[in-house]
C-alpha positions as CSV (number, residue, x, y, z in Angstrom):
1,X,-54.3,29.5,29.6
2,X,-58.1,30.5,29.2
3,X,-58.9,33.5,30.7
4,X,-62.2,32.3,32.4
5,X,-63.1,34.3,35.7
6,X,-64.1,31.8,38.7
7,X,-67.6,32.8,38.7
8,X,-71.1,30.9,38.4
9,X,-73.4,33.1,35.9
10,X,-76.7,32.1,36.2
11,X,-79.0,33.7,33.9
12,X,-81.8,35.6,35.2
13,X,-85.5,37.7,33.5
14,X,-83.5,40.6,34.1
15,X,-80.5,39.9,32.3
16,X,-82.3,39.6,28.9
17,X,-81.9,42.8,26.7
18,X,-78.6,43.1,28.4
19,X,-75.3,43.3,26.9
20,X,-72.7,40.2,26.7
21,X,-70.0,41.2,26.2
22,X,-68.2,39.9,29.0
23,X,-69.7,36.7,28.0
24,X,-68.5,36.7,24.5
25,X,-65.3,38.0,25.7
26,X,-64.4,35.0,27.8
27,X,-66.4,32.5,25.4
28,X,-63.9,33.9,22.1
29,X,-60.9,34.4,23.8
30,X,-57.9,33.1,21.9
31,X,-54.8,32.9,23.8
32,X,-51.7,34.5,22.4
33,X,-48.6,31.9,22.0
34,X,-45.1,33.2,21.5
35,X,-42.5,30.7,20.0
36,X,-39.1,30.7,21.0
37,X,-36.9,29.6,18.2
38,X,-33.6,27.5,19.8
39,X,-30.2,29.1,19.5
40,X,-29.0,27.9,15.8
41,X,-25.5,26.0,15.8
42,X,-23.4,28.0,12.9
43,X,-22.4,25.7,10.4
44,X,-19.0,25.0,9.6
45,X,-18.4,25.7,6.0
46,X,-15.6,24.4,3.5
47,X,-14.5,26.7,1.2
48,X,-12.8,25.3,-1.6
49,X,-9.8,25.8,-2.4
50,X,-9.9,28.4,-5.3
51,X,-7.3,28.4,-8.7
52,X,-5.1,31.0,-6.9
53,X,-4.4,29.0,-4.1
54,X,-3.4,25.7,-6.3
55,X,-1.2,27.9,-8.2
56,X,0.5,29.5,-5.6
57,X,1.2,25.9,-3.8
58,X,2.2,24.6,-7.4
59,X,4.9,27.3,-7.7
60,X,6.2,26.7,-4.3
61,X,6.9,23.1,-5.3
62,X,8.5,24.3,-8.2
63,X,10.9,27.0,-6.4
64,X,11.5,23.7,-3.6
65,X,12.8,21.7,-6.4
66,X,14.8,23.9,-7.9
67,X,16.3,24.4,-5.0
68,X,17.1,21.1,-4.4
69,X,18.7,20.6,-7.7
70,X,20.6,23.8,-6.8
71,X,22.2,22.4,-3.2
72,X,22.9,19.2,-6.2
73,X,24.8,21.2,-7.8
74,X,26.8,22.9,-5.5
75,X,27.7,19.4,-3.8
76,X,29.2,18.6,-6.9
77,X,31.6,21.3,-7.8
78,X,32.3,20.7,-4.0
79,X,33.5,17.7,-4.4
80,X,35.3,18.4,-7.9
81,X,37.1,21.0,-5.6
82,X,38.5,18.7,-2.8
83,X,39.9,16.4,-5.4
84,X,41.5,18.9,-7.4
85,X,43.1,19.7,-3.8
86,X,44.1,16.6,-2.8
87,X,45.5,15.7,-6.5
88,X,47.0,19.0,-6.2
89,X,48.6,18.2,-2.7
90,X,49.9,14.7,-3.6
91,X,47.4,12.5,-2.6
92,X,46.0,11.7,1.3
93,X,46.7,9.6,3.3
94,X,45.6,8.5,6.8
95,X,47.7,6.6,9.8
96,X,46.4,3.9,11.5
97,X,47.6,2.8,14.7
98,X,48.0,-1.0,14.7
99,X,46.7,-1.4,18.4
100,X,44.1,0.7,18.5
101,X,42.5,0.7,15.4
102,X,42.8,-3.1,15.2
103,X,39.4,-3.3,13.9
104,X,39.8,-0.7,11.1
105,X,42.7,-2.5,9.9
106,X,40.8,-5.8,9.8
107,X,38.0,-4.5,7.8
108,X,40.4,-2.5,5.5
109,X,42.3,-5.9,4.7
110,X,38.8,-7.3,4.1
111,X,37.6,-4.8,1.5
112,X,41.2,-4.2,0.5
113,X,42.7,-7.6,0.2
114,X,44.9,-6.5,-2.8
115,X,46.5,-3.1,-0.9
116,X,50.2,-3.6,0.2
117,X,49.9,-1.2,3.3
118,X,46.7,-1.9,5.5
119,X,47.7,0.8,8.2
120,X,46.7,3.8,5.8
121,X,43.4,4.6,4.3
122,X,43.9,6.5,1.2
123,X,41.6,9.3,-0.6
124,X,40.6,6.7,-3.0
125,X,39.6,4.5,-0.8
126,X,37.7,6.9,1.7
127,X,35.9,7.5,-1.8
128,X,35.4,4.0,-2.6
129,X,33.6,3.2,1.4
130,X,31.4,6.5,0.8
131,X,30.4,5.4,-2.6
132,X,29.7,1.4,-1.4
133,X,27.9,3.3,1.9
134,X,25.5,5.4,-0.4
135,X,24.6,2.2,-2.6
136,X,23.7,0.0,0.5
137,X,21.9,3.0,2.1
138,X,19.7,2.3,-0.8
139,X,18.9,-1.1,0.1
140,X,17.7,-0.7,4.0
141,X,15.2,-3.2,5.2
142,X,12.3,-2.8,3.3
143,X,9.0,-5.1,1.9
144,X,10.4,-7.2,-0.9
145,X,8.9,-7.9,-3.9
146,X,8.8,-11.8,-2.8
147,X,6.7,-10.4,-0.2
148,X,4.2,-9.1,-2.1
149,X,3.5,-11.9,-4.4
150,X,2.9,-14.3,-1.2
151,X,0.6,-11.3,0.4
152,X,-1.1,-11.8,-3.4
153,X,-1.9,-15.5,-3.0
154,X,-2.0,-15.8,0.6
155,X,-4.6,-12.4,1.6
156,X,-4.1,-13.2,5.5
157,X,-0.6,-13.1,5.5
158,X,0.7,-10.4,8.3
159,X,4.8,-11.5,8.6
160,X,6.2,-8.8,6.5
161,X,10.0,-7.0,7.2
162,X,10.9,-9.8,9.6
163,X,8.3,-9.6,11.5
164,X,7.9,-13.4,12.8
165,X,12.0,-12.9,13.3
166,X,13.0,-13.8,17.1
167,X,14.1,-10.7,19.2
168,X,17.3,-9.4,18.2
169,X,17.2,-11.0,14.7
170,X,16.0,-7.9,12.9
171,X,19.5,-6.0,13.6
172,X,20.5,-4.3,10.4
173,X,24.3,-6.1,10.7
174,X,22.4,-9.5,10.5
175,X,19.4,-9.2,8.7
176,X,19.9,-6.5,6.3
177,X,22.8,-5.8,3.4
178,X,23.0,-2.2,5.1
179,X,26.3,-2.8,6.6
180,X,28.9,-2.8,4.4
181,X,31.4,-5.4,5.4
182,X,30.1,-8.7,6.0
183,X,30.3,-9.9,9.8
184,X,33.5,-12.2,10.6
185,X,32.5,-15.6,11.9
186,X,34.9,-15.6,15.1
187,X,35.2,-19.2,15.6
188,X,35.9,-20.1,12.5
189,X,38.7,-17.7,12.3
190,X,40.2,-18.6,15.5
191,X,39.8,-22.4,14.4
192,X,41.1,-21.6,10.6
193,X,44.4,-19.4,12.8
194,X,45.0,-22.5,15.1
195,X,45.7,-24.8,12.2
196,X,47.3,-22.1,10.3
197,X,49.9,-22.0,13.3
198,X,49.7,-25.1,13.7
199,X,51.3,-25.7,10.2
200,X,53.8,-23.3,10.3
201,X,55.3,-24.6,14.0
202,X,55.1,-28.4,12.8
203,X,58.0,-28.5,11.1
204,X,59.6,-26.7,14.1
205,X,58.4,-29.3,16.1
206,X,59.6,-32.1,13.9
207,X,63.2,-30.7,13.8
208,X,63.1,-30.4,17.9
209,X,61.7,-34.0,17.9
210,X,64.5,-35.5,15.5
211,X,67.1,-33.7,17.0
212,X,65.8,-35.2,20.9
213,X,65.8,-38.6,19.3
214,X,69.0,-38.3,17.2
215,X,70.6,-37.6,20.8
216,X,68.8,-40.0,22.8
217,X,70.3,-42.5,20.3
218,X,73.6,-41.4,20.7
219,X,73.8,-41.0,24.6
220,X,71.4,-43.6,25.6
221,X,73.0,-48.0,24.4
222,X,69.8,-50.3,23.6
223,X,70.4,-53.8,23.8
């Protein structure tokens, strides 16, 4: 960077007197350095959320529950409404057909045990499945509180919700009260209707067996 011409000055009698300034020049020179500043990276800046804001979102909440408690309340003068119709109209009922809704019947005579007529489903007791319905919808498969307390003594415990269940054992009709009728143990019905028929053609059987022996005694002489 110094500005030094390629030259061998040698000094001579004559040159004394003489100006330097060329000399001095190249002896002084101080080189001129720009700096280049790199490009800046902007800064992402956080504004705070300011007291308008946090009222505007509060209010918002508000207005959302209110409505909420609006659509409540419109539900029930809905409902108040279809049963002043149906009170009004006689009552409701529903036809079942014995074949094909086989399995309606049998849970109907399950929940039902004390109706007289299992092949209609009333207004009341459409009412009573929608009201059992909403209170098990409430219990859905969840951590328990017996959970908790073992996660409280036991810090490395991970099986939580069924989670150490075999596959297909976390089905909400077997592992959760979310179903509303209880599951029918097959075999033991079919066993419990075998004997039950059983019973009720024994003394059928008996009478056919007395009256084969009563007339093999008549027609048949033993000595």
């Amino acid at each position: 960077m110094a500005n030094k011409e390629d030259k061998n000055i040698s000094p001579t009698t004559e040159d004394l007197g003489n100006s330097f300034d060329q000399e001095d020049r190249v002896l002084n020179y101080k080189p001129r350095i720009d700096y280049e500043e790199p490009d800046q990276i902007p800064e992402e800046r956080v504004i705070p959320e300011t007291k308008t804001e946090l009222t505007q979102l509060r209010n918002r909440t508000v207005d959302l529950v209110a409505g909420y408690q609006s659509v409540r309340q419109l539900v029930t003068i809905a409902k108040k409404r279809i049963d002043d119709r149906v009170v009004a109209g006689g009552g409701m009922e529903v036809k079942l057909d014995s074949k094909v809704d086989a399995s309606v019947i049998s849970a109907l005579q399950r929940c039902f045990p004390d109706a007289t007529d299992h092949t209609k489903i009333t207004y009341e007791q459409y009412k009573t499945c929608l009201t059992r319905m909403s209170k098990m919808g409430q219990m859905a498969p969840q951590v328990s509180q017996a959970e908790v307390d073992l996660a409280r003594g036991n810090p490395l415990l991970v099986e939580f919700g069924g989670l150490s269940n075999q596959a297909g054992e976390n089905r909400p009709e077997i592992s959760s009260p979310a179903g509303n009728i209880k599951p029918v143990d097959t075999q033991k019905l079919q066993t419990a209707g075998v004997l039950t028929l059983f019973k009720k053609m024994y003394p059928l059987i008996r009478r056919e067996l007395e009256a084969e022996i009563q007339k093999h005694e008549t027609t048949k002489k033993h000595g």
